[in-house]
Every structure is written in structure tokens, then in C-alpha cells.
DRENDO-1510 file (C-alpha; in Angstrom, 1 decimal, always signed):
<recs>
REC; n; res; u; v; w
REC; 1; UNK; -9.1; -64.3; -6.1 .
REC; 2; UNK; -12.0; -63.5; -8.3 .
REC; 3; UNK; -13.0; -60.6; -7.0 .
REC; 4; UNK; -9.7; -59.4; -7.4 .
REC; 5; UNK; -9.8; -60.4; -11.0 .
REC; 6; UNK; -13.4; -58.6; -11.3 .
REC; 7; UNK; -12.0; -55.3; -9.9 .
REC; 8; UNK; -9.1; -55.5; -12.2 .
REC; 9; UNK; -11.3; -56.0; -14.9 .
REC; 10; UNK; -13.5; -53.7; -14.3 .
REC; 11; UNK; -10.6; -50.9; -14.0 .
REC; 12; UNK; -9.1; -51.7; -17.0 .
REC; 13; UNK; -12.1; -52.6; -19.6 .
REC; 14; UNK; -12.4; -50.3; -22.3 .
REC; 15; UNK; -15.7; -51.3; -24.2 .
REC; 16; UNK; -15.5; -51.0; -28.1 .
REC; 17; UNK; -18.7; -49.5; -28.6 .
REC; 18; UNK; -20.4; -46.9; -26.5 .
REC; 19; UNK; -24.0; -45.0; -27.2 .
REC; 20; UNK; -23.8; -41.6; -25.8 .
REC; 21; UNK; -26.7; -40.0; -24.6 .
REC; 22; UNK; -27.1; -36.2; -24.4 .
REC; 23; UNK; -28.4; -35.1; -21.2 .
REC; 24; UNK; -29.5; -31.4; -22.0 .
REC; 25; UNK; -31.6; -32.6; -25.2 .
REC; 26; UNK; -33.1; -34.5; -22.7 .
REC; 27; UNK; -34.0; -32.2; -20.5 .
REC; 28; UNK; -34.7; -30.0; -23.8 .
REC; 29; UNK; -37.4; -32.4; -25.3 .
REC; 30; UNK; -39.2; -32.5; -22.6 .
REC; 31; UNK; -39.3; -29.3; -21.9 .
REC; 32; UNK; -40.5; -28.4; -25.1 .
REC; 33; UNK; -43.4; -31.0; -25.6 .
REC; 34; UNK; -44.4; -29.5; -22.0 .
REC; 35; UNK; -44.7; -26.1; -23.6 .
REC; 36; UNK; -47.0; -27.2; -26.6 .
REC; 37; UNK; -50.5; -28.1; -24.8 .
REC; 38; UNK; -50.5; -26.0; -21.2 .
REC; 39; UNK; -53.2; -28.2; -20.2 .
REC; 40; UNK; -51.6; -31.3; -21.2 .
REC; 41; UNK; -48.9; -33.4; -18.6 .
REC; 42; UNK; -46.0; -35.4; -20.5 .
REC; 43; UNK; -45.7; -39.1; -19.4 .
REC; 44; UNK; -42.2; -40.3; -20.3 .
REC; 45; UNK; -42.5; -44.0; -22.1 .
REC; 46; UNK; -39.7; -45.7; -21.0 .
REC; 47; UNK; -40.8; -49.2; -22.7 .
REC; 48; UNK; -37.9; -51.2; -25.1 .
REC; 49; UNK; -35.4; -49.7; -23.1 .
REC; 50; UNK; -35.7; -46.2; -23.3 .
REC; 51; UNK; -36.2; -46.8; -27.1 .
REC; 52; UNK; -32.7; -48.0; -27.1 .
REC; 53; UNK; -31.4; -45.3; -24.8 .
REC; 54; UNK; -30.9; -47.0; -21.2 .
REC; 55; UNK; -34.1; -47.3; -19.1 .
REC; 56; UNK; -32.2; -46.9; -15.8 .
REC; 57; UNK; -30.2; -44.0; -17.3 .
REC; 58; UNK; -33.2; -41.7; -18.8 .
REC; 59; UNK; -35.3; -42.3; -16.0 .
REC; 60; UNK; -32.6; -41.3; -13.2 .
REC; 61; UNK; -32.5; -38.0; -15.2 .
REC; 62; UNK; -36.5; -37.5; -15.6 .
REC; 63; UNK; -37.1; -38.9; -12.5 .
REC; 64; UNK; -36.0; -34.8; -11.1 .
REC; 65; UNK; -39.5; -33.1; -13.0 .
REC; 66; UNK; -42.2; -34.2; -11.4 .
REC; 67; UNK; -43.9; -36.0; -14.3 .
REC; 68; UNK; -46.9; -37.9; -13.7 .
REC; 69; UNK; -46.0; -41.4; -14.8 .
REC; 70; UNK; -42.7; -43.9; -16.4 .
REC; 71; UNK; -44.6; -45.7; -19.2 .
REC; 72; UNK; -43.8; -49.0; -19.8 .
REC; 73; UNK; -43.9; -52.3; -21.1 .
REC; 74; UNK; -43.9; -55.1; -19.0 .
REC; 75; UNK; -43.5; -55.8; -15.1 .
REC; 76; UNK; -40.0; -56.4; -15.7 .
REC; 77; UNK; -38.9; -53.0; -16.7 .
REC; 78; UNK; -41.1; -52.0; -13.7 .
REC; 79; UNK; -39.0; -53.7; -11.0 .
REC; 80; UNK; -36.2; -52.4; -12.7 .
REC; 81; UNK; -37.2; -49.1; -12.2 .
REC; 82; UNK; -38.2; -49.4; -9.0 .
REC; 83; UNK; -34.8; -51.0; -8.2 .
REC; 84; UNK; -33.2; -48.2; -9.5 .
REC; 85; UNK; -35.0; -45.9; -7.0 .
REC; 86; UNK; -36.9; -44.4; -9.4 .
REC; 87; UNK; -39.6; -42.1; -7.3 .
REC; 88; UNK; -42.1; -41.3; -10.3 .
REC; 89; UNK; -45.0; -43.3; -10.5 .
REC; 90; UNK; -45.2; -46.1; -13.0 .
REC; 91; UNK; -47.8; -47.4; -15.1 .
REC; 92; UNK; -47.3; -50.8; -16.5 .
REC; 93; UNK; -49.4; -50.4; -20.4 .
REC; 94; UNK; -48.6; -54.1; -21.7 .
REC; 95; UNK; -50.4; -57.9; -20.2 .
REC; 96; UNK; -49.1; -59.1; -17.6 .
REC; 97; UNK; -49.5; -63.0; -17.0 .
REC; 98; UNK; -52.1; -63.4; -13.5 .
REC; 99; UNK; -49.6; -65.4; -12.3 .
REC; 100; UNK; -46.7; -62.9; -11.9 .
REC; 101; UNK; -49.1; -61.3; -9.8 .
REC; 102; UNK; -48.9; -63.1; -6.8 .
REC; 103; UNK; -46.1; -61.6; -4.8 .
REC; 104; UNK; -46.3; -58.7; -2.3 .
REC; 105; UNK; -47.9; -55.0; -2.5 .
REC; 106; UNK; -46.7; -53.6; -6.1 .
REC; 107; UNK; -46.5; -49.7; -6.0 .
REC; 108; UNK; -47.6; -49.9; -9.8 .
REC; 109; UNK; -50.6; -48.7; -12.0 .
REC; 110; UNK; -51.6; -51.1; -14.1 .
REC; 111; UNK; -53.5; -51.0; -17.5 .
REC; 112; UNK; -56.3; -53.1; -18.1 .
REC; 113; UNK; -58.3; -54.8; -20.8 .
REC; 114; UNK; -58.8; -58.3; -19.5 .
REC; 115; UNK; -61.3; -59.8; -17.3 .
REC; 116; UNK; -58.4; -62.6; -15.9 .
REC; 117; UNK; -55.8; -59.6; -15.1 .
REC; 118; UNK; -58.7; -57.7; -13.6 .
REC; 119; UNK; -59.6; -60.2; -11.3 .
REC; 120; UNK; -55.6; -61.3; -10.0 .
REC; 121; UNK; -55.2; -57.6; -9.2 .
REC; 122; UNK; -58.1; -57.9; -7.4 .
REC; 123; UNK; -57.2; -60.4; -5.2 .
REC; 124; UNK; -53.0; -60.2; -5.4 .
REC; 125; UNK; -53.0; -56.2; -5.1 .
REC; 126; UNK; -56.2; -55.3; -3.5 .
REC; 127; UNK; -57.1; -51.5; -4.0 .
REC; 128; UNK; -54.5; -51.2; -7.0 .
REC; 129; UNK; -54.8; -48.3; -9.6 .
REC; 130; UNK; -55.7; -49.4; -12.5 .
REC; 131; UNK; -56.2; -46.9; -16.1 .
REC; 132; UNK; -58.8; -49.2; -18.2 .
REC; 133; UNK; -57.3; -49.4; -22.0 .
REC; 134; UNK; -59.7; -49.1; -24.4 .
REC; 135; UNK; -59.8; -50.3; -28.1 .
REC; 136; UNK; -61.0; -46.9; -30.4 .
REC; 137; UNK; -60.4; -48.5; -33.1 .
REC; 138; UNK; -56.9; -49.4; -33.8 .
REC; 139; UNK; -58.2; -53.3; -33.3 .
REC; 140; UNK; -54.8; -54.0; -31.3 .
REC; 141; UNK; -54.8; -54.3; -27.4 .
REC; 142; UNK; -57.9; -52.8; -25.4 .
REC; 143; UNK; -61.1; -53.6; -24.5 .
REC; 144; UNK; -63.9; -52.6; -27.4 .
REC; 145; UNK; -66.2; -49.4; -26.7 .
REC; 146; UNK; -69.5; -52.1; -27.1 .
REC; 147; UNK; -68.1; -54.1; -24.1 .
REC; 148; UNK; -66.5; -51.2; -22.4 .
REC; 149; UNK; -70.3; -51.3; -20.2 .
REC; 150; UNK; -70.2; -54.7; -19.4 .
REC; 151; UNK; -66.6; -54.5; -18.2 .
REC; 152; UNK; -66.8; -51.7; -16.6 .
REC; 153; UNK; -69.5; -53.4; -14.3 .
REC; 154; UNK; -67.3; -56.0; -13.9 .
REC; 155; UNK; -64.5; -53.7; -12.1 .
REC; 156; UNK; -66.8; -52.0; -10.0 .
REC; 157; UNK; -69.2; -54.8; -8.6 .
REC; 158; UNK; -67.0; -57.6; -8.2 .
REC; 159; UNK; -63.5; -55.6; -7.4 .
REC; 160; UNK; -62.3; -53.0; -5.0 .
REC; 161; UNK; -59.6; -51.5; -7.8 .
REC; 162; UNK; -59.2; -47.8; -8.2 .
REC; 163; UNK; -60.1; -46.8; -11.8 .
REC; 164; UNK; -57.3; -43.7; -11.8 .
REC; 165; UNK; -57.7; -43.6; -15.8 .
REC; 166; UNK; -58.7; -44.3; -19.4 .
REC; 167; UNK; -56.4; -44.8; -21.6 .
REC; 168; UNK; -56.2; -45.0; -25.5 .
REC; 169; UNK; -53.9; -45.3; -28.6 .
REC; 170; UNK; -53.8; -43.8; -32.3 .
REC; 171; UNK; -53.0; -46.3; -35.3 .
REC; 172; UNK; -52.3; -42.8; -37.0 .
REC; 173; UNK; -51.9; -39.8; -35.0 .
REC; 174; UNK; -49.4; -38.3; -37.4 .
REC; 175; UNK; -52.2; -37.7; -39.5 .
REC; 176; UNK; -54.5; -35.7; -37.6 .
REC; 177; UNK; -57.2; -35.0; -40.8 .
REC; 178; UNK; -57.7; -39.2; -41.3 .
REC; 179; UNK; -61.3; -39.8; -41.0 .
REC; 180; UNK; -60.0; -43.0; -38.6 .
REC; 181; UNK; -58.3; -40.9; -36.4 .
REC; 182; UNK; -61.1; -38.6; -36.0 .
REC; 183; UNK; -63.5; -41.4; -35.6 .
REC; 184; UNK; -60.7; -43.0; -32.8 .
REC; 185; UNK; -61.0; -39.4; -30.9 .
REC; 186; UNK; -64.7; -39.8; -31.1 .
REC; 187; UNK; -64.6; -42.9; -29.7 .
REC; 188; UNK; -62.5; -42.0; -26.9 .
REC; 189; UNK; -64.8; -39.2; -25.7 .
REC; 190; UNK; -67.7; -42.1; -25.8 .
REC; 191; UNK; -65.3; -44.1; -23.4 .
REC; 192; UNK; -65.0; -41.2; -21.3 .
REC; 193; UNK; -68.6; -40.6; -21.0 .
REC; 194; UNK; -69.2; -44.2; -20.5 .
REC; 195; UNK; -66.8; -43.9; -17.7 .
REC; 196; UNK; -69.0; -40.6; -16.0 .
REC; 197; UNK; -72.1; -42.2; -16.8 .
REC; 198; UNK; -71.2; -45.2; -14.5 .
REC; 199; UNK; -70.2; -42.6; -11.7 .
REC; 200; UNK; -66.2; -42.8; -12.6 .
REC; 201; UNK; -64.7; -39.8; -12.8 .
REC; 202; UNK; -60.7; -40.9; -13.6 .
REC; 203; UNK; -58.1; -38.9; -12.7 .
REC; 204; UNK; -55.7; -39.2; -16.1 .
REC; 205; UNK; -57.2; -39.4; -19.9 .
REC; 206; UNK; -54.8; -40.0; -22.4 .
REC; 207; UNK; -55.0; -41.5; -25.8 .
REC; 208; UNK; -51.9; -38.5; -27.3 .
REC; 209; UNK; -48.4; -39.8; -28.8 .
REC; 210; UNK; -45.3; -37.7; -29.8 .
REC; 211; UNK; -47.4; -37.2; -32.8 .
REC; 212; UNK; -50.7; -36.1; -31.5 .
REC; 213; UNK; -48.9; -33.6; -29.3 .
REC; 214; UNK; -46.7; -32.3; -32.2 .
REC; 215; UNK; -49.5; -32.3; -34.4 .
REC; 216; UNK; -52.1; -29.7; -31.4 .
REC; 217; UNK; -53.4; -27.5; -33.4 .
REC; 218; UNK; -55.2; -30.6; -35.2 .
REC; 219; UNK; -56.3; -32.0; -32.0 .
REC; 220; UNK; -57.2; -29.2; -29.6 .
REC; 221; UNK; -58.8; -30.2; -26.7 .
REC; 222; UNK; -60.0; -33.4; -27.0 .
REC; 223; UNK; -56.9; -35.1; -26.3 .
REC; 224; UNK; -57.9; -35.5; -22.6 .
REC; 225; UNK; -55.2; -34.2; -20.0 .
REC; 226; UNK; -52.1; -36.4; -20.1 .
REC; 227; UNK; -49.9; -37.5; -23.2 .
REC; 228; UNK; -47.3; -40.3; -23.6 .
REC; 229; UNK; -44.7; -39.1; -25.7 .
REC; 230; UNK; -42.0; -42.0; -26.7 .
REC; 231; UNK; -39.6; -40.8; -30.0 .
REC; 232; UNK; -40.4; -37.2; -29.4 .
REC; 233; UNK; -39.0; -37.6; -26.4 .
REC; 234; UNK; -35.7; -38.9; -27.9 .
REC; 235; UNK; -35.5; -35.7; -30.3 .
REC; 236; UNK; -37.3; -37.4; -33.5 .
REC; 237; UNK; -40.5; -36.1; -34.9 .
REC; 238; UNK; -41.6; -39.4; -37.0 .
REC; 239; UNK; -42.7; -36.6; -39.7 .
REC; 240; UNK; -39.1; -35.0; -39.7 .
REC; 241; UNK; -40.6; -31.7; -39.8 .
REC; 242; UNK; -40.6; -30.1; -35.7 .
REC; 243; UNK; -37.0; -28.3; -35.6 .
REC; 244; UNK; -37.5; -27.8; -31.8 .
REC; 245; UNK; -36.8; -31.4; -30.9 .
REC; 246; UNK; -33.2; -32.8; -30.4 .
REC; 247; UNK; -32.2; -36.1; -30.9 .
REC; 248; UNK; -29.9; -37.6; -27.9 .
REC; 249; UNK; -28.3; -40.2; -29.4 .
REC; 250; UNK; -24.7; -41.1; -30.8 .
REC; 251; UNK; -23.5; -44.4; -31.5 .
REC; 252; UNK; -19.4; -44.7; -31.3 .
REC; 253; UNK; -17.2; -47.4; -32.1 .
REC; 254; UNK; -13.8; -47.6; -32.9 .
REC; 255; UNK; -11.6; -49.0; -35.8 .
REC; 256; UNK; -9.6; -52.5; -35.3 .
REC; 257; UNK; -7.8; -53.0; -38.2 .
REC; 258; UNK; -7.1; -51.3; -41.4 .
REC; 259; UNK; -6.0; -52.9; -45.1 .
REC; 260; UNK; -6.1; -52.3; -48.3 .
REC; 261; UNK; -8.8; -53.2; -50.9 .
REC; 262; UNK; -7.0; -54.0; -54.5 .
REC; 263; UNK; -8.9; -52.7; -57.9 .
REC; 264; UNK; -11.8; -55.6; -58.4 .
REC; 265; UNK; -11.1; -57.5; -54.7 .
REC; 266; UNK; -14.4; -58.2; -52.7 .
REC; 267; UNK; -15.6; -58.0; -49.2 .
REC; 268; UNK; -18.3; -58.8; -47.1 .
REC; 269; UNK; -20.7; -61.9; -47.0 .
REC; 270; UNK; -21.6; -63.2; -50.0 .
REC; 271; UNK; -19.0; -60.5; -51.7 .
REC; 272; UNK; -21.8; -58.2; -52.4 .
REC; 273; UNK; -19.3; -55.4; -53.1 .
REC; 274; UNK; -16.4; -55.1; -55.8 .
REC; 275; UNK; -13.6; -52.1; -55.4 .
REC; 276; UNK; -14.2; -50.5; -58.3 .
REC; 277; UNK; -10.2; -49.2; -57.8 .
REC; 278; UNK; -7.9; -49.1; -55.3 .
REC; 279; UNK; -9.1; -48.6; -51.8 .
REC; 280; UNK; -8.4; -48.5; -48.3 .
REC; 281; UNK; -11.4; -50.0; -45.8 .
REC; 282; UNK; -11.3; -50.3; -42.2 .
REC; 283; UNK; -12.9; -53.4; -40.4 .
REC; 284; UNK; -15.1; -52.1; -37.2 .
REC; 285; UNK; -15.8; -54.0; -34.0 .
REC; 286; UNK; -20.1; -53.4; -34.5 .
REC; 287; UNK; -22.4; -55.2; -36.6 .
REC; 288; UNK; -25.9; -55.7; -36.7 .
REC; 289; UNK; -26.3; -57.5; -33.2 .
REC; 290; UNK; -25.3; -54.5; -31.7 .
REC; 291; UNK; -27.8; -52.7; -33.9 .
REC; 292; UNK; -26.2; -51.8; -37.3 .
REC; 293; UNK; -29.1; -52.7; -39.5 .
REC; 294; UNK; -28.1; -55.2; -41.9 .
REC; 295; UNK; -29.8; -52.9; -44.3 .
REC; 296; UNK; -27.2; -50.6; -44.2 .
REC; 297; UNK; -25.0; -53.2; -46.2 .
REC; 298; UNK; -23.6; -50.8; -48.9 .
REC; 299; UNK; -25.7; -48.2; -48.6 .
REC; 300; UNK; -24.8; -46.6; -45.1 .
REC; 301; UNK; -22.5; -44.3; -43.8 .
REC; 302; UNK; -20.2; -43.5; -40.8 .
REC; 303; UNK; -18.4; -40.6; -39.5 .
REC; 304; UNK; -14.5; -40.5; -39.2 .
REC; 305; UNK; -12.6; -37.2; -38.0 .
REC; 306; UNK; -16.2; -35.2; -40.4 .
REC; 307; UNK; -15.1; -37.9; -43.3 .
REC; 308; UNK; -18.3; -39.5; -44.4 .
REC; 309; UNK; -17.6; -43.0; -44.9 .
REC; 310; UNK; -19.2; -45.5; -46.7 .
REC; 311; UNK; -20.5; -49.0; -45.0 .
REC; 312; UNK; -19.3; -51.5; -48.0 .
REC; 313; UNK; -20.2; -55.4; -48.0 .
REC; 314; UNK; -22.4; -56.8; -46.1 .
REC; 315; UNK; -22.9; -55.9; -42.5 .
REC; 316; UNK; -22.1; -59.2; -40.6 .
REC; 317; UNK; -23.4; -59.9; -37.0 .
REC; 318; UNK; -20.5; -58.1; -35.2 .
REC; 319; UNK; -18.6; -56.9; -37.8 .
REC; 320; UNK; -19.2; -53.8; -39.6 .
REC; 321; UNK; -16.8; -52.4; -42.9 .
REC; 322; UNK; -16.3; -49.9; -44.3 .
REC; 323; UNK; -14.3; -47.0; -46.7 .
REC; 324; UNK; -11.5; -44.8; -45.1 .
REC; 325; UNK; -10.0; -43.8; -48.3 .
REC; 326; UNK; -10.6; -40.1; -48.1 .
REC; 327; UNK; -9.6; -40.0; -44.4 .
REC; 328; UNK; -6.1; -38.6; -44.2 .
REC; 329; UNK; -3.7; -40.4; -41.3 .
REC; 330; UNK; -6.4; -43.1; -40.5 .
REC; 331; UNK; -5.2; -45.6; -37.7 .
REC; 332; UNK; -6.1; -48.3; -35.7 .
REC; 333; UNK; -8.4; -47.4; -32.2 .
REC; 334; UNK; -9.5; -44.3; -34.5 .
REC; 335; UNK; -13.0; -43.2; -33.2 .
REC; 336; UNK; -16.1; -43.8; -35.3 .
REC; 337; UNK; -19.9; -42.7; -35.3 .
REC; 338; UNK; -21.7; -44.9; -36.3 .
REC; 339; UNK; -25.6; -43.1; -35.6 .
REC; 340; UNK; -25.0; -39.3; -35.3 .
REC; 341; UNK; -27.4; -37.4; -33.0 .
REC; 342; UNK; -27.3; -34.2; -35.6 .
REC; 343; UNK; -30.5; -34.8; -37.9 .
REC; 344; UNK; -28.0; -33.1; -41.0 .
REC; 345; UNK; -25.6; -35.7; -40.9 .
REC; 346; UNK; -26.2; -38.8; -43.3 .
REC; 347; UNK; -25.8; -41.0; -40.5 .
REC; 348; UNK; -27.9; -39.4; -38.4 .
REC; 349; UNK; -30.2; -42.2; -36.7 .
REC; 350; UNK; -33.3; -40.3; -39.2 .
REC; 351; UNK; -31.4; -40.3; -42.2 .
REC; 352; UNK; -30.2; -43.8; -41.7 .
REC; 353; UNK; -33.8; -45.4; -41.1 .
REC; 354; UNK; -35.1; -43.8; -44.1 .
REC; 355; UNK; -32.4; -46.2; -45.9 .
REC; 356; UNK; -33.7; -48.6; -44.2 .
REC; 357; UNK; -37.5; -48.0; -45.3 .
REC; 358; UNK; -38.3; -47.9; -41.3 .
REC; 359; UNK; -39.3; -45.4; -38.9 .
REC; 360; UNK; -36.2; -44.6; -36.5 .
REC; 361; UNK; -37.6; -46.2; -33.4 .
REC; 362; UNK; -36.7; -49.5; -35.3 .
REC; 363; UNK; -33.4; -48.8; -35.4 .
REC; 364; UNK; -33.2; -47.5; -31.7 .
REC; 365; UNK; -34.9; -50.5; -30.7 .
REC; 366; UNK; -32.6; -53.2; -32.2 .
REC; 367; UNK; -29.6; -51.6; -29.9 .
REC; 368; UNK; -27.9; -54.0; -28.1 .
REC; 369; UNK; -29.0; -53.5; -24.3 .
REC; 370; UNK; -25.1; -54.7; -23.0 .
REC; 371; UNK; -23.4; -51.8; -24.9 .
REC; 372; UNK; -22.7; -49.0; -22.7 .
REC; 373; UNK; -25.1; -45.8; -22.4 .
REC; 374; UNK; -23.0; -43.0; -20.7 .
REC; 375; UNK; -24.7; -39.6; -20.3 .
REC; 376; UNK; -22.9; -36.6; -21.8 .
</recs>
């Protein structure tokens, strides 16, 4: 009987809200930020779910290039590639506790900066590749260049790991002219000769974002031979300036009910808006769990049949309203974009961050992982 009941439901369920992902921007991005730097391979990043897009889905797609590596976060997105059947290597950048490493042969690389990590994969997943992380002055994960030596003695005397790379990251890579980005690039070429000096000769170097690869004529060659581009990726250049990239994402609900708003009436939470006349508002099934940022509240906008419509009141947890006044024939199950995926639009996920005072991958990243991703 209840698998009868699930195969009914799943028949019939008609989710609210839906995130559609664009499958030939996709394939677009990445084909562009391949084009930039000949000498440089594209790692996809994969981390926070795809930036909000669907891990599983993005990577099925890349998965058909050849790329060199999945970027992510944690050991948990990296079973759930590898569950997926994903093919392309993966390289795990975050900690992982020592303890999660005692299970049988992972298939993973693994970034490194920590003498107890170093020596669990040493005796949990003997002969693993490992890409030592190195801090070049950002001060966040990574090992420091003055006890880069000292560690790197560690891996090679007392382990039988494969040092397959070196790995860095920019605090600013957007701003290729900083005199702390130039000193991190400097830093990163000491790392690499520390690395020769010892006899290592690593297969992948890589410190280059979206922005470092967006930014090449800053950076040259001295952004080793493999970049990982995240929001690029995605079709956003954090500087809003590269035309070439397309964003892939659009964020659909629909309307559920629709009333009318009398001359002085209030709505929302805390009745942060007043009708300044007569109105007619529509109440959506999407709020800020499902990654309508609350700062949106009376600011925002949304998209019905090309009507720009305004987000008034607060935006509640799963409940999103707004202004359907100039929308002619408005109705009930009426279909509504919430984040557009073209950059003109006011409620394109870019224009809609810079309401918010945030970068877009914020916003991508506070998506709701149960809403459904469907490629189109």
C-alpha cells in the first residue's frame, strides 16, 4: 500500500517552485573560460551545491569534457558524486575529520594542510593523491610558506602519499594590481620552488579563481597550469563587466492567491509597507527559506508575463508578496520568476544581490537544496 501511495504521489506532485538550469550556458561558460588561458585547464567547483545549482545535475553534464578535477567541499559531496557515477576525478579542498577516514579505498584527491589529516591518509588510504594547500597570505586555511619545509618533510619521510599538486587561493583576485595579490603570486611561486627544491615535481598548480582567469592579461603566466573557476562558471563575473559569460539560473514560482490591497492597508511582518492607493498584490508560495533573501523585503522585484513586480512587506520564511497591479488578467497558478538568468532584468540573480549589498554567490548559496533543479 505505500508504495502504491508513493508512485501515485510521485505521478501527480507538481512542486511550487522549480530553479531551471540552462544547459547550453553551461556548456557555454565553460567553454569560454577554456578559451581564455590555452595553457590553463578549468576545474569545475562543485562545492555548496553547485553554488545553488544541483551538484548531481551540473556535474552529470560536465562530467562529458574531460576536465581535470570536481572541486569540492567536503567528503560528503564527494560520495555523492561518486554515487552519481560521476567519472571525473575529484578533489576534496575542505578538512576532513581523521576519523571519516577509516573506511575502504577512496578514489579521491585530497587537499592538505594538517599534520593529523596527513597522517590518517597515510595509514586509512595508503598511496592517496594528495595537492598540499598552502597559505600565501590570505591567513585562512593552508599551511604557511615558513612551515611549508618542515611539512613537506613530514609527507615525504614518514608517508607514502602522492604529492599530485600545490594548491593556493586569492583573498582578492578581482584585483589583479593589489600589492597583496601580487605578493600572494609571489608567494606561490616560493611554494612551488620549495616543492622542486625537495625533489617534488606536482603534476597540477593552481592558486586562479573565476576572477584570476577573467582578469589574464593581469596575471599572465604565473598562475601555474590549472584554475578553479566557481561563479564564472555559473555565468557571473563578480565584477559585472565579462559579457561572454551566461548566467544559468532562473528561479520560478507560481501565484496562490490573489486580493486586493485597500488605500492605507498594510502587509507583511511587522506591516513594514502601507498601499499608498489601491492595489492588487498576489501572495507567492517562496520565501526566504527557499532563498528569497529577506533583504529583498520592499525593495525586490519579480517577473510576471514581462510585468516587473514589486516584492512589498516583508519577505516571511515561505511566503513571498508582492504587486500585480499592472499585470492585466492575473490569476491564480500564474507563473512567476523570481531570479532571472538575463543579467538586464532587475531580478536578475546580479541585480538582485547588489540590493542586497552581497556578491551573487550569497544568494545562490542560500537556495533551498529540496527545490527542484530541472535542466532546460
Amino acid at each position: 500500500m505505500l508504495d502504491n501511495i508513493k508512485n501515485s504521489f510521485a505521478r501527480n506532485y507538481k512542486p511550487l517552485n522549480k530553479i531551471e538550469i540552462s544547459l547550453s550556458n553551461l556548456k557555454h561558460n565553460y567553454k569560454y573560460l577554456l578559451s581564455i588561458n590555452k595553457t590553463i585547464k578549468v576545474a569545475p567547483v562543485l562545492k555548496s551545491n553547485a553554488y545553488g545549482h544541483g551538484i548531481e545535475i551540473v556535474a552529470k553534464e560536465l562530467d562529458k569534457f574531460n576536465c581535470p578535477f570536481f572541486c569540492v567541499d567536503s567528503l560528503y559531496e564527494a560520495y555523492k558524486l561518486l554515487k552519481s557515477g560521476i567519472k571525473t576525478p575529484i578533489l576534496i579542498m575542505g578538512y576532513i575529520n581523521p576519523q571519516s577516514l577509516k573506511t575502504k579505498k577512496l578514489p579521491f584527491s585530497f587537499a592538505v594542510f594538517d599534520y593529523g589529516v596527513i597522517l590518517a591518509l597515510n595509514k586509512y588510504q595508503p598511496q592517496a593523491k594528495i595537492h598540499i594547500f598552502v597559505d600565501t597570505g590570505m591567513h585562512r586555511e593552508g599551511i604557511r610558506i615558513d612551515e611549508l619545509p618542515k611539512f613537506l618533510k613530514t609527507i615525504i619521510t614518514k608517508t607514502n602519499l602522492e604529492i599530485e599538486g600545490i594548491m593556493s587561493h586569492f583573498a582578492e583576485s578581482e584585483n589583479p594590481k593589489n600589492p597583496s595579490t601580487k605578493q600572494q603570486l609571489q608567494n606561490f611561486q616560493k611554494a612551488i620552488a620549495i616543492l622542486k627544491k625537495s625533489g617534488v615535481s606536482p603534476k597540477w598548480m593552481h592558486i586562479a579563481n573565476s576572477s584570476a582567469i577573467l582578469n589574464d592579461k593581469f596575471y599572465k603566466a604565473e598562475l601555474g597550469n590549472m584554475a578553479r573557476t566557481g561563479i564564472g562558471l555559473y555565468g557571473i563575473d563578480p565584477q559585472g563587466k565579462d559579457k561572454n559569460l551566461k548566467p544559468l539560473l532562473t528561479l520560478k514560482t507560481s501565484i496562490s492567491q490573489i486580493k486586493n490591497l485597500q488605500k492605507e492597508e498594510k502587509a507583511g511582518y511587522n506591516f513594514t509597507f502601507t498601499a499608498k492607493e489601491n492595489m492588487q498584490i498576489a501572495i507567492l508560495p517562496i520565501g526566504y527559506f527557499d532563498g528569497v533573501d529577506r533583504r529583498l523585503s520592499n525593495i525586490g522585484f519579480t517577473l510576471v508575463n514581462g510585468v516587473y513586480c514589486p516584492i512589498v512587506g516583508r519577505v516571511s520564511m515561505n511566503i513571498t508578496i508582492i504587486d500585480v497591479s499592472k499585470v492585466t488578467n492575473v490569476k491564480v497558478g500564474q507563473e512567476v520568476i523570481v531570479y532571472s538568468n538575463n543579467p538586464a532584468d532587475k531580478n536578475s540573480i546580479l541585480n538582485a544581490a547588489k540590493l542586497c549589498n552581497e556578491p551573487a554567490y550569497v544568494l545562490l548559496g542560500n537556495l533551498a537544496s529540496p527545490t527542484k533543479r530541472i535542466l532546460v
